[in-house]
C-alpha positions in Angstrom: 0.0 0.0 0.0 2.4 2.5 1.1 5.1 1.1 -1.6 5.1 3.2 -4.2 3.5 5.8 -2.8 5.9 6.1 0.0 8.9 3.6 0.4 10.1 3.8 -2.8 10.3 7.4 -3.4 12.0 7.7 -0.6 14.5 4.9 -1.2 15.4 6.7 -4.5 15.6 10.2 -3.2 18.2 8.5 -0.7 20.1 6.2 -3.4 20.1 9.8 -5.9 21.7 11.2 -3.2 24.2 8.2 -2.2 25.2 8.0 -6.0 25.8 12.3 -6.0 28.2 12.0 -2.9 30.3 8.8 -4.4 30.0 11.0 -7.5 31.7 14.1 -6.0 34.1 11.6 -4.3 35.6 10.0 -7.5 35.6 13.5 -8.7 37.5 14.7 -6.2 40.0 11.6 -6.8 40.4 12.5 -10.6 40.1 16.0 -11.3 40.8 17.1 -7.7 43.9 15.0 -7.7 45.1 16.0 -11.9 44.5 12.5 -12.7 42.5 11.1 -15.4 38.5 10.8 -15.1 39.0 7.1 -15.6 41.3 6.8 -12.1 38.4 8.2 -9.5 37.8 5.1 -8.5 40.8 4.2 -6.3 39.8 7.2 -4.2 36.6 6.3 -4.3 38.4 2.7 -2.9 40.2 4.6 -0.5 37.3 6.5 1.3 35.2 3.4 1.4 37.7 1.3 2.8 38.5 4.6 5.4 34.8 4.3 6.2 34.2 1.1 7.1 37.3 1.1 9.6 36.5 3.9 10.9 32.8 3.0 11.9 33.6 -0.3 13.1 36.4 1.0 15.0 33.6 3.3 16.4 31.3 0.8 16.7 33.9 -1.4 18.9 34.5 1.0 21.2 31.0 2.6 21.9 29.7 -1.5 21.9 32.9 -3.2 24.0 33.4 -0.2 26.1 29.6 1.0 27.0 28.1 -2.5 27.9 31.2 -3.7 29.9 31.3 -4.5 33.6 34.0 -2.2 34.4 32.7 0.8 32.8 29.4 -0.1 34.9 31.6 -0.6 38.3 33.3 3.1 37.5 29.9 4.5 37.5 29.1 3.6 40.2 31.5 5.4 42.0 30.2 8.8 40.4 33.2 10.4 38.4 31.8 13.3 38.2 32.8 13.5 41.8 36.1 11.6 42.3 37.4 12.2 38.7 36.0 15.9 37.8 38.8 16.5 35.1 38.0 13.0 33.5 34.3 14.0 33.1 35.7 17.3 31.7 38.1 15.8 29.6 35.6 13.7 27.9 33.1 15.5 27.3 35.3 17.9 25.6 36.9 15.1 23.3 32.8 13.9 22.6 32.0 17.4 21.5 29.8 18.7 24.7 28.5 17.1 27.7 25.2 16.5 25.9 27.4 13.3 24.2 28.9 12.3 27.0 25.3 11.6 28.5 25.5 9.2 26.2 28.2 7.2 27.1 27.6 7.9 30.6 23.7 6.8 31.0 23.8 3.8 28.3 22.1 1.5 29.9 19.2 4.1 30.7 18.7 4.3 26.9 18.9 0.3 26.8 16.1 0.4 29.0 13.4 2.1 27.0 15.1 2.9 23.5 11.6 3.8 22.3 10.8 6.3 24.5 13.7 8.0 25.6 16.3 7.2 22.3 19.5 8.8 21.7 20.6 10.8 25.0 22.8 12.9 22.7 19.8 14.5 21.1 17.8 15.0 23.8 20.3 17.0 25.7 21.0 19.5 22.4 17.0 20.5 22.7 16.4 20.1 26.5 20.0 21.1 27.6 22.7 18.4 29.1 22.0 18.9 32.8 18.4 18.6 31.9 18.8 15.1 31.0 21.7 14.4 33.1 19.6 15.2 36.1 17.0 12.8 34.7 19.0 10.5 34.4 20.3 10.2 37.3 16.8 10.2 38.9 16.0 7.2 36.5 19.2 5.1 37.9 18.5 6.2 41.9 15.2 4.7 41.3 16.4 1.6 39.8 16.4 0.8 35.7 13.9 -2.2 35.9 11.2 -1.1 38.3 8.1 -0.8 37.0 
């Protein structure tokens, strides 16, 4: 029903798009590089290649890191207490406190990803310590009572 109405015009819009960015890549590896047109593709090789390890680099660390037993045992000393410039430090690195949220309340989000989803985005339209405070509120009450 919603098929060809919706789903697929959307899916083309997106792959028209896809297929303009990988066109402005190999582009950029030709005529941005004074090669021939015909060469693009091994910078177009490069950047995917560059992509991949990059996410799943990403996605190692946010996965491995986030849901492991010692991150969980260092929050529940409260770092923002015994380890201020760490907190600091971090958030900084994550690009504002409203990311760090992130990383710090995880398993808050694993606990109702429907409702409350990315912590991250929350925070840039309620404000960090808006959701940081809720957050903690959620975790002093316990994640899994109902």
């Amino acid at each position: 029903k919603g098929f060809y109405n919706k789903w697929l015009p959307v899916r083309a819009k997106h792959v028209s798009f896809q297929l303009f960015l990988w066109t402005c890549v190999w582009l950029l590896g030709s005529v941005g590089l004074g090669r021939p047109l015909s060469e693009g593709w091994r910078f177009v090789l490069l950047v995917s290649c560059f992509i991949r390890v990059g996410f799943s680099l990403a996605w190692i660390f946010i996965a491995n890191f986030n849901h492991s037993h010692m991150w969980n045992e260092f929050l529940a000393g409260d770092p923002e207490r015994t380890w201020p410039m760490l907190h600091a430090f971090m958030a900084f690195a994550l690009g504002g406190r409203h990311r760090w949220n992130e990383m710090l309340f995880h398993d808050v989000h694993h606990m109702c990803p429907g409702r409350i989803g990315a912590m991250s985005q929350r925070g840039r339209f309620h404000g960090w310590q808006k959701v940081h405070d809720a957050s903690v509120e959620i975790l002093s009450n316990g994640l899994w009572k109902s």
